[in-house]
mmCIF file of the C-alpha atoms, coordinates in Angstrom:
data_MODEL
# 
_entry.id   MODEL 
# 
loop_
_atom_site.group_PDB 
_atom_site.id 
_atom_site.type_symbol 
_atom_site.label_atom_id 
_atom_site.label_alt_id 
_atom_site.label_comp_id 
_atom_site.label_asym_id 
_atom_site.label_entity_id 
_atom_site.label_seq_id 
_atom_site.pdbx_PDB_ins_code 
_atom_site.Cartn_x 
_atom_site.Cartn_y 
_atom_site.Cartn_z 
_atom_site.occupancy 
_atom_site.B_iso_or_equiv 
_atom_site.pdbx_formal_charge 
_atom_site.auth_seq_id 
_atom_site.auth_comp_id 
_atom_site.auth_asym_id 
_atom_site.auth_atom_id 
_atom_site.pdbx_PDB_model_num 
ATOM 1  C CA . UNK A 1 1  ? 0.000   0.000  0.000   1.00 0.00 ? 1  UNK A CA 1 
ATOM 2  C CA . UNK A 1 2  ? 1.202   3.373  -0.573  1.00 0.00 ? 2  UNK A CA 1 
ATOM 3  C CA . UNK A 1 3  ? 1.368   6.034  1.987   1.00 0.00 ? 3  UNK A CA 1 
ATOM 4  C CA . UNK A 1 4  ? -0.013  9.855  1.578   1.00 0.00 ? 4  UNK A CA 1 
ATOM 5  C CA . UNK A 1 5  ? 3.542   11.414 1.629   1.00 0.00 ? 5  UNK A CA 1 
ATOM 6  C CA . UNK A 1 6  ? 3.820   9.210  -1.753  1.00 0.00 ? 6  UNK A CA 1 
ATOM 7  C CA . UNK A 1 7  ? 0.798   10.265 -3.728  1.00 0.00 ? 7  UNK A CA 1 
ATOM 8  C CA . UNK A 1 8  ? 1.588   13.815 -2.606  1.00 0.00 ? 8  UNK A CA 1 
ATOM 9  C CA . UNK A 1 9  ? 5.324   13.887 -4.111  1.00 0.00 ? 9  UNK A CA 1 
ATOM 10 C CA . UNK A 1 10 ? 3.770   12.181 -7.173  1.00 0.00 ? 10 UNK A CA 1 
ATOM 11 C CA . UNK A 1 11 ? 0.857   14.722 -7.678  1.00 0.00 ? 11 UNK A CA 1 
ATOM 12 C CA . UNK A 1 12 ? 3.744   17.414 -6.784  1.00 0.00 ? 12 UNK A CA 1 
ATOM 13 C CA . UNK A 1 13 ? 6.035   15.740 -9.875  1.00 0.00 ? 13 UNK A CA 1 
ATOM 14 C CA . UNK A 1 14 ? 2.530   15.836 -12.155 1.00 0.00 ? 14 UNK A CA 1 
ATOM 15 C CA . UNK A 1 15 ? 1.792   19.465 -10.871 1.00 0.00 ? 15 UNK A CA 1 
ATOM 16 C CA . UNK A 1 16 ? 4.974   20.465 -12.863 1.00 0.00 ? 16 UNK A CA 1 
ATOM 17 C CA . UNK A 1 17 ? 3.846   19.489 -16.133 1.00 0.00 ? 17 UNK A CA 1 
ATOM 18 C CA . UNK A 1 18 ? 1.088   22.873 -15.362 1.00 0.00 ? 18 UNK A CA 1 
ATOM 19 C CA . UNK A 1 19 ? 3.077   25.602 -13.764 1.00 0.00 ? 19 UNK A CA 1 
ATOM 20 C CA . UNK A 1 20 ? 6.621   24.219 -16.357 1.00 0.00 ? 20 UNK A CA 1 
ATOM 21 C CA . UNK A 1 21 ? 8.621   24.058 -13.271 1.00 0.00 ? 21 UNK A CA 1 
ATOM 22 C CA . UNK A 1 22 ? 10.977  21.703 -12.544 1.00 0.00 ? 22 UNK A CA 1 
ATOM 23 C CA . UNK A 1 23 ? 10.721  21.301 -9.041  1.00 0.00 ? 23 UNK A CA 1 
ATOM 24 C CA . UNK A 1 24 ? 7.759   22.162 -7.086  1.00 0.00 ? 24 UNK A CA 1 
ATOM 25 C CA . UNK A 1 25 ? 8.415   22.114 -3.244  1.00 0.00 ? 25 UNK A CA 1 
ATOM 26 C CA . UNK A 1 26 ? 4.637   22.310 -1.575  1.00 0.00 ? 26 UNK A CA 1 
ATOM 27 C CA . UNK A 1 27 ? 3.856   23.961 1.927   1.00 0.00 ? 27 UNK A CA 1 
ATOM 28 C CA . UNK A 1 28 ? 4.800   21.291 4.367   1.00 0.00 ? 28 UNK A CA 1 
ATOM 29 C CA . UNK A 1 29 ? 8.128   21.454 3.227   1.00 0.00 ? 29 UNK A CA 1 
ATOM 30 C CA . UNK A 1 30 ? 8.633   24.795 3.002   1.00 0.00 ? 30 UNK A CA 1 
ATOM 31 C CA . UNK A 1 31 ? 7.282   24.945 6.359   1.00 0.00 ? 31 UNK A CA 1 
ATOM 32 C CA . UNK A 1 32 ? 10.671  23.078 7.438   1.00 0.00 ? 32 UNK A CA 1 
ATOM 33 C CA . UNK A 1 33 ? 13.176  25.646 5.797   1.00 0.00 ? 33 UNK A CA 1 
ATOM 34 C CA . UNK A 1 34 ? 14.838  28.595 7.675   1.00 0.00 ? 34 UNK A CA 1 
ATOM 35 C CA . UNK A 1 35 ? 13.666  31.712 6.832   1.00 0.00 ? 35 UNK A CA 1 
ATOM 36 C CA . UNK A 1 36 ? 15.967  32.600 4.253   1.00 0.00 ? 36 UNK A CA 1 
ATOM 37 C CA . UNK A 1 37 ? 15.851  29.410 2.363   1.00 0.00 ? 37 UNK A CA 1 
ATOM 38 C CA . UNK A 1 38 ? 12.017  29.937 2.613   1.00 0.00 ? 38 UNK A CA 1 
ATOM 39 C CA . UNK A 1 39 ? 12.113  33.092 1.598   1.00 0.00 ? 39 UNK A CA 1 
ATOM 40 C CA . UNK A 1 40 ? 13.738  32.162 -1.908  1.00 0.00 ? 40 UNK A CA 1 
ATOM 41 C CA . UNK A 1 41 ? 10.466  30.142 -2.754  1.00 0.00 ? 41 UNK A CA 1 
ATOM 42 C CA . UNK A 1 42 ? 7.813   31.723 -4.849  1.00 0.00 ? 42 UNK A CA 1 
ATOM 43 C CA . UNK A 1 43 ? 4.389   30.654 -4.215  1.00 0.00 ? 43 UNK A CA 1 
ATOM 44 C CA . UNK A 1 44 ? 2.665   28.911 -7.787  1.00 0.00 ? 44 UNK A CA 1 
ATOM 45 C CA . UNK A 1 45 ? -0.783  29.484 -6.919  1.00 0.00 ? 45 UNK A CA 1 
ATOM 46 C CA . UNK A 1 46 ? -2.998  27.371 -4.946  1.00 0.00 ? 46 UNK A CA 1 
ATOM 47 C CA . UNK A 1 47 ? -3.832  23.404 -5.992  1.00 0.00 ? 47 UNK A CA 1 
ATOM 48 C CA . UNK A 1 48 ? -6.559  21.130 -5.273  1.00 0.00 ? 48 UNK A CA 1 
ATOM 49 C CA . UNK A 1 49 ? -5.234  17.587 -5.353  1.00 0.00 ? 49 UNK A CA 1 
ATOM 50 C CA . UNK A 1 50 ? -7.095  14.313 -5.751  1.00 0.00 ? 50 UNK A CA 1 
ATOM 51 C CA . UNK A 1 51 ? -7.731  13.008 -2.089  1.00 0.00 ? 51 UNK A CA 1 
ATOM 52 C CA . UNK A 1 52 ? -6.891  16.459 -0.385  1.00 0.00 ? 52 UNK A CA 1 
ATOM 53 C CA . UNK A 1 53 ? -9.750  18.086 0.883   1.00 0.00 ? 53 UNK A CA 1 
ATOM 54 C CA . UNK A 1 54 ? -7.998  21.524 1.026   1.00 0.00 ? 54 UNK A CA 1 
ATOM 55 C CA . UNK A 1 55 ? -6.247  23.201 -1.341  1.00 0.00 ? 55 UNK A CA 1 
ATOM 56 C CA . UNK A 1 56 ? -2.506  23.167 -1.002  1.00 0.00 ? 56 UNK A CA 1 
ATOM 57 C CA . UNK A 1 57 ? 0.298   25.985 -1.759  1.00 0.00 ? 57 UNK A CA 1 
ATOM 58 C CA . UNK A 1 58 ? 3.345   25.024 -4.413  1.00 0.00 ? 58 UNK A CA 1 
ATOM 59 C CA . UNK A 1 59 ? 6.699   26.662 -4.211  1.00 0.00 ? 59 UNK A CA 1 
ATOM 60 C CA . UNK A 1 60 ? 9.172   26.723 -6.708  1.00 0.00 ? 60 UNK A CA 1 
ATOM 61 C CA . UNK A 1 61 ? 12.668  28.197 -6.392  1.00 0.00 ? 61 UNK A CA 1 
ATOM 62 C CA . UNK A 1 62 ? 13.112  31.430 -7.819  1.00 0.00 ? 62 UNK A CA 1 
ATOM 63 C CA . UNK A 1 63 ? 16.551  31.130 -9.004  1.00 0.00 ? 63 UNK A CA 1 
ATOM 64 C CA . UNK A 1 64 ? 14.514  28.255 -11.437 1.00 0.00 ? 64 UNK A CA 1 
ATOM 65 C CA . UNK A 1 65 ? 11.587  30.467 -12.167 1.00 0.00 ? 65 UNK A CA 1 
ATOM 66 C CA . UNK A 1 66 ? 11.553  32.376 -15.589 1.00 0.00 ? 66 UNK A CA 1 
ATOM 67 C CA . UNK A 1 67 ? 11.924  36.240 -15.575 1.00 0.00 ? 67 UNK A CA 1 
ATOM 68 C CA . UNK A 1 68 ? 8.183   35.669 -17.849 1.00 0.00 ? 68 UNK A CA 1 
ATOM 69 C CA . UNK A 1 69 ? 6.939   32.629 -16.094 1.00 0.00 ? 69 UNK A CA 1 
ATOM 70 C CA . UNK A 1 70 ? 3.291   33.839 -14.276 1.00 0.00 ? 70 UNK A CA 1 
ATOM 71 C CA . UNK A 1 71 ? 2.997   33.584 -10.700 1.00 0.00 ? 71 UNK A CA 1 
ATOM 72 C CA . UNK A 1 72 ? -0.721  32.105 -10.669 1.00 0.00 ? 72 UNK A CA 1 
ATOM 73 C CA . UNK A 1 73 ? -1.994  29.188 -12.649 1.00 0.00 ? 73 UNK A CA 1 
ATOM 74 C CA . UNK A 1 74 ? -4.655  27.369 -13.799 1.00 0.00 ? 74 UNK A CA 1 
ATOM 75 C CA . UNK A 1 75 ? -5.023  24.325 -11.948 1.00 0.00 ? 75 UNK A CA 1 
ATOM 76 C CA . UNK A 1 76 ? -6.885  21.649 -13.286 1.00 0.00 ? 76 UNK A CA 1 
ATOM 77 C CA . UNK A 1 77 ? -9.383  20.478 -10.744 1.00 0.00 ? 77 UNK A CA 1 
ATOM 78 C CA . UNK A 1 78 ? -9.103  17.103 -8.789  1.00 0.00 ? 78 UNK A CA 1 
ATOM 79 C CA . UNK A 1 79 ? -12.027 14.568 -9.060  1.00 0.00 ? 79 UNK A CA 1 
ATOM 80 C CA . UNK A 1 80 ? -13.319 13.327 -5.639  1.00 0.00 ? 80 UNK A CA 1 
ATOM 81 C CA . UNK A 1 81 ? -11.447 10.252 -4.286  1.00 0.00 ? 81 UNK A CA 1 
# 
């Protein structure tokens, strides 16, 4: 069986393929970082994933974020588990 932290990191890894970043670090972790290592994230909007009743925040590291890349997206929304 496969744990939540799992289907998480995978919706994280499928949540690229929308915002066209390559990593996307999401709340919990960013949660964990100092300050200053938290305050080099920039928030991706705001995604509903499958199984998740809330909404959750994505980060992505602006030193990998485009100059032209937009800061909110278009999330597709999840289907109820």
């Amino acid at each position: 069986m496969v744990g939540d932290a799992v289907n998480v990191a995978a919706r994280g890894e499928a949540a690229t393929r929308t915002t066209g970043d390559p990593i996307l670090i999401w709340q919990w972790t960013r949660a964990l970082l100092s300050e200053d290592a938290a305050g080099s994230l920039q928030m991706r909007g705001n995604a509903q994933l499958k199984g998740k009743s809330d909404s959750v925040a994505p980060f992505a590291p602006r030193a990998l974020v485009g100059e032209t890349a937009p800061t909110q997206h278009r999330w597709p929304q999840a289907s109820p588990s």
